[in-house]
N, C-alpha and C positions, 0 to 999 in steps of 0.2 A: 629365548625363542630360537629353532631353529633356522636354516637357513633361509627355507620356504617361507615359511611364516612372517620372517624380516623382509622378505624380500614384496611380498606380496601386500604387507602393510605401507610399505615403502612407495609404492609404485600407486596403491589405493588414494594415498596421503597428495600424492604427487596428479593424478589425474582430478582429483577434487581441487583442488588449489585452482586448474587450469578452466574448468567446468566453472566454478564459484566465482573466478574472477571476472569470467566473460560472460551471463548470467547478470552479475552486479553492473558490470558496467552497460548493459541491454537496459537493463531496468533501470539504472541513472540518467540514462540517453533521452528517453521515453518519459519520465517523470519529469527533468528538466525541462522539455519541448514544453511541458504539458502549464508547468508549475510557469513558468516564463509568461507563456499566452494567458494564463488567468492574472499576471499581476501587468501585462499591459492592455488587459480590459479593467483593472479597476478592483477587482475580486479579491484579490489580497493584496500586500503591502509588496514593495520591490526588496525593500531591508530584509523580508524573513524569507526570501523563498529557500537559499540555503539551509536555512533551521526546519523548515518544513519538507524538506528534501532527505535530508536525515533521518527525521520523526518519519518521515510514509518509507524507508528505506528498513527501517525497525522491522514492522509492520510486516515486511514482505520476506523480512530474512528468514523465519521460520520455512515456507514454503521452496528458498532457492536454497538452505541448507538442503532439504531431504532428494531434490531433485537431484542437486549435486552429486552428492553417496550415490545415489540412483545408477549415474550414468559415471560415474569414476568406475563401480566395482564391477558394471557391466561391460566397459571399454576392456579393462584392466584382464576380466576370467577370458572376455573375445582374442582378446589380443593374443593371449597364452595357446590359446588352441591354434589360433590364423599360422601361430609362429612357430608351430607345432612344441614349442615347450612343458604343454600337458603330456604327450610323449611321454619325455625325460622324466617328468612326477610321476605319469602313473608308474613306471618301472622302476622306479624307488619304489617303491608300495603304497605311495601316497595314491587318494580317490579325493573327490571332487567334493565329498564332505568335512575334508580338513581344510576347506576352505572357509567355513562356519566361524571356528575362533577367530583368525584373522581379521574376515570381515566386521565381525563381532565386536574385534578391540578397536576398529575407527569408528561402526556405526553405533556402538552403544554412549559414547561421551558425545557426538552429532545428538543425539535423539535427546543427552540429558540438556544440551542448550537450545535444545529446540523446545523442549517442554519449558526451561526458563522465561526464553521469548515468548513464547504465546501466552504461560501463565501471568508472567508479570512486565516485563519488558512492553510486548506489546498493546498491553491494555492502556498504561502509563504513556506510550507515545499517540494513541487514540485521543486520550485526554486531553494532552497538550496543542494536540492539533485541533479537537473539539474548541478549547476555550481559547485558542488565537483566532477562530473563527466566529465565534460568540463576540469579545470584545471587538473585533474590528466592525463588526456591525454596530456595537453599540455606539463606534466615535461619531463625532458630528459630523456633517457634509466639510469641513473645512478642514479637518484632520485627513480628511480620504483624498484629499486634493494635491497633485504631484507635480510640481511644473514639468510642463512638456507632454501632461498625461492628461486623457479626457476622462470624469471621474461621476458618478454618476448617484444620487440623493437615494436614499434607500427605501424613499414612496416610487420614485422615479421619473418625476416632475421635475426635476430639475437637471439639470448639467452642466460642468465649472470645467472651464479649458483657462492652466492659469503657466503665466512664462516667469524664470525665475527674475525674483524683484530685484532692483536697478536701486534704490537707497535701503540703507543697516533700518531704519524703522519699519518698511516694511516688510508682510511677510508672504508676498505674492508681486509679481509684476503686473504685466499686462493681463486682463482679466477678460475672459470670454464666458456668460452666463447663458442659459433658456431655461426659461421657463412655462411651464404649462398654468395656467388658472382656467378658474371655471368659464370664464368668456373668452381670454383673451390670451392670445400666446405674446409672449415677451422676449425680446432677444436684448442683452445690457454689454456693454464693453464699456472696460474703467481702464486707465491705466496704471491702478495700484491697486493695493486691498489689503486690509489688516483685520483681525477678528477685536471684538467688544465684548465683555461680562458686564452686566449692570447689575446691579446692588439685589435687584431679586431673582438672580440667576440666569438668567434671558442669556442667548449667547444671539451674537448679531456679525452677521462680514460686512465690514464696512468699506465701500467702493470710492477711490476717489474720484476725480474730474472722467466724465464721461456719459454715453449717451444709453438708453433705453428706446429702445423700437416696438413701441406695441401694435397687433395684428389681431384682427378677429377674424376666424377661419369662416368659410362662406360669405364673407361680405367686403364692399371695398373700404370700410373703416380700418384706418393706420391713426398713431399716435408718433407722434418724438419730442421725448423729452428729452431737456440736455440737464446735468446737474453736476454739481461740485461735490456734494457726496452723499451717499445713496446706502442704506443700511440692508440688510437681507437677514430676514431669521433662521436661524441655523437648528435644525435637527437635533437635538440631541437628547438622547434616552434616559432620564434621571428617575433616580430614585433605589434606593439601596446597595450593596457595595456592589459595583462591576464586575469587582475580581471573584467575589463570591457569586456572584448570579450569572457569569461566565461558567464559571466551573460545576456548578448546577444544571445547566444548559449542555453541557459536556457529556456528563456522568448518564442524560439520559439515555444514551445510547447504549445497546448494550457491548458493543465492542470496548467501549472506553472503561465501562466496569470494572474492579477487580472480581477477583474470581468466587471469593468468600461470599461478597454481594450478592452477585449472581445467587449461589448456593440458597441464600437466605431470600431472595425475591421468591425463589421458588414456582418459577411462571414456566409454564410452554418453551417460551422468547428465552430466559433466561438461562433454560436447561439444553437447549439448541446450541447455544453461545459456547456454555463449558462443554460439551460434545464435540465442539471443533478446536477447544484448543486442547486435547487430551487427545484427536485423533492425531495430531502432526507429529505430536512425536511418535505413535504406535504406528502411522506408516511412516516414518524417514527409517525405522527398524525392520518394518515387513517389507518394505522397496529394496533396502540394501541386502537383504538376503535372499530374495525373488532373484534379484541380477544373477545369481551363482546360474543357477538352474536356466537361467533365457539366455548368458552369456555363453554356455556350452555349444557350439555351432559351427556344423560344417565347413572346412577353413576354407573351403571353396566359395563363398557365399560374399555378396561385396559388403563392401568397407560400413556402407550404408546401413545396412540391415538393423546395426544393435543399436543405433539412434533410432532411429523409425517403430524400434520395439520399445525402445526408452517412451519416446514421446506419447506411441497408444495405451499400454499398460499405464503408467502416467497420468495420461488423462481422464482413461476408464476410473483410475481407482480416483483420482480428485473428484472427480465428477458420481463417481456413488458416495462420495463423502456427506459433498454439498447436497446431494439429493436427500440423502440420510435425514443430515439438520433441516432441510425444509420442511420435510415430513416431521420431525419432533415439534418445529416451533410450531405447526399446524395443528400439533394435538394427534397425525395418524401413528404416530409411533413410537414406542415408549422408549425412557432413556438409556435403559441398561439396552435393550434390544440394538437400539442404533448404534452405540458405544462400540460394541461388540461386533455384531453380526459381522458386517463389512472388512473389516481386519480379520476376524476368525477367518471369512472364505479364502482371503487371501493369502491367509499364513497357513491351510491346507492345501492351496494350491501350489504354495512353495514345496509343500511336505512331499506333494504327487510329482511333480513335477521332477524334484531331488531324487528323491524314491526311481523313479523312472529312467534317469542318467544313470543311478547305481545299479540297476538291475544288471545280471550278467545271465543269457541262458544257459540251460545246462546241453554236454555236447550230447548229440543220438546217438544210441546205442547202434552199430552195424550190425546189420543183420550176421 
């Protein structure tokens, strides 16, 4: 390659890195707040939020790859003009379409891992995060239970605030219970608790020394019992394998799908789905060579501009993407039509736009 071409690949390479880092770490920041607050309500486990931090980081990489290229190659052509270094190219004889290949050799290996991701990558961490969500519903109220964390029964009658246990036997300390029944509201502190299996699968938390307060709402009837130990039936979901009725439970979605799937359900829903992961990689290709032609710009012009261009063209084309697939999975638009259309206009608007920078008039003849 020559000079240009190294240089210009070099610098591309080099503003993606800086874009994609900060980007990932926005979308970590944000996922973390998010992933944190649902595992100290009870929503997920504390032990996986990391793993599911990862798995929704998959998920999202297709989209902060093509941004990325987006706004490296648009920074990268702004920069060359601001700094007046198009100058010095154009009077070598280079024009603004030998900027094409270069671009071409970072965005085209971008587009083949973005198409990896969404076809397979993606789908595969849908799934995983489907069925950690599936099984953690299915555990009993006594599995969901955290010390130090208030944990909530999955009709929703119930609620278990438990501290960690003080003797090796048990598996809960001080225990805080309510419960809701049909007459009477129930409030129980134990100060232990361990779970029970009985011979015909019953699972039981069994409370020890401690009191129950029973309440009937509208009226001045109260109970107190005191008891030495007190059993509670435990929730739990039987019948057939977990791990396969998780992973069925998953698969319904169609995000989580492989793509083949999809192909063969041959639904509306399903043809929407493969529509969107075929378009990420056809624009993180039509975004990075759009940039050539929006990044060409009066060096007068402030700093700001080719972000603010980055983020509307951007949004515009995401946002005809997801309109696209809404309309497929609704049935108003067929799938080659949407596949296509939306990338077509955009990669003739690069064409016009290109077209347009290269123009040169011719000089008037003097009278």
């Amino acid at each position: 390659m020559s000079l240009f071409k190294r240089s210009v690949v070099s610098e591309i390479i080099s503003h993606a890195g800086v874009v994609f880092s900060t980007l990932l770490v926005v979308w970590l920041s944000v996922l973390l707040v998010r992933l944190l607050g649902e595992a100290a309500g009870g929503s997920i486990g504390a032990d996986v939020v990391l793993v599911l931090a990862a798995l929704s980081t998959i998920t999202a990489l297709p989209t902060i790859l093509a941004v990325s290229v987006f706004i490296a190659v648009l920074t990268t052509v702004t920069r060359n003009y601001r700094e007046s270094e198009m100058v010095v190219w154009f009077a070598s004889g280079l024009s603004l379409a030998d900027w094409l290949k270069p671009v071409l050799r970072v965005a085209v290996p971008v587009a083949l891992a973005v198409a990896g991701l969404t076809l397979v990558a993606a789908p595969w961490a849908y799934r995983q995060i489907g069925e950690y969500h599936e099984r953690f519903e299915q555990r009993s109220d006594l599995s969901k239970v955290t010390a130090g964390q208030f944990a909530e029964s999955s009709g929703g009658n119930r609620v278990f605030f438990a501290e960690d246990p003080l003797e090796p036997s048990d598996e809960l300390g001080n225990v805080f219970a309510r419960e809701i029944g049909p007459e009477w509201l129930s409030v129980l502190t134990a100060s232990r608790a361990h779970s029970e299996t009985l011979p015909n699968g019953d699972r039981f938390l069994v409370l020890g020394e401690g009191h129950r307060y029973d309440l009937k709402p509208g009226t001045p009837e109260i109970r107190l019992v005191h008891f030495d130990k007190y059993g509670l039936r435990l929730e739990s979901k039987a019948g057939g394998d977990p791990v396969a009725e998780a992973r069925a439970a998953a698969e319904r979605s169609s995000k989580a799908r492989a793509t083949m799937q999809l192909m063969e359900d041959n639904t509306d829903s399903s043809w929407s789905q493969v529509m969107w992961r075929i378009s990420l990689p056809l624009a993180a290709l039509n975004l990075a060579l759009l940039a050539i032609p929006l990044g060409a710009v009066n060096p007068r012009l402030g700093r700001s501009g080719d972000l603010l261009i980055a983020g509307l063209v951007g949004l515009l084309y995401m946002n005809l993407i997801n309109l696209s697939r809404a309309w497929i999975s609704s049935g108003k638009l067929s799938f080659g039509v949407g596949v296509w259309a939306i990338h077509g206009a955009v990669a003739m608007l690069t064409v016009f736009l290109l077209m347009r920078r290269l123009r040169v008039k011719a000089p008037k003849n003097s009278a």
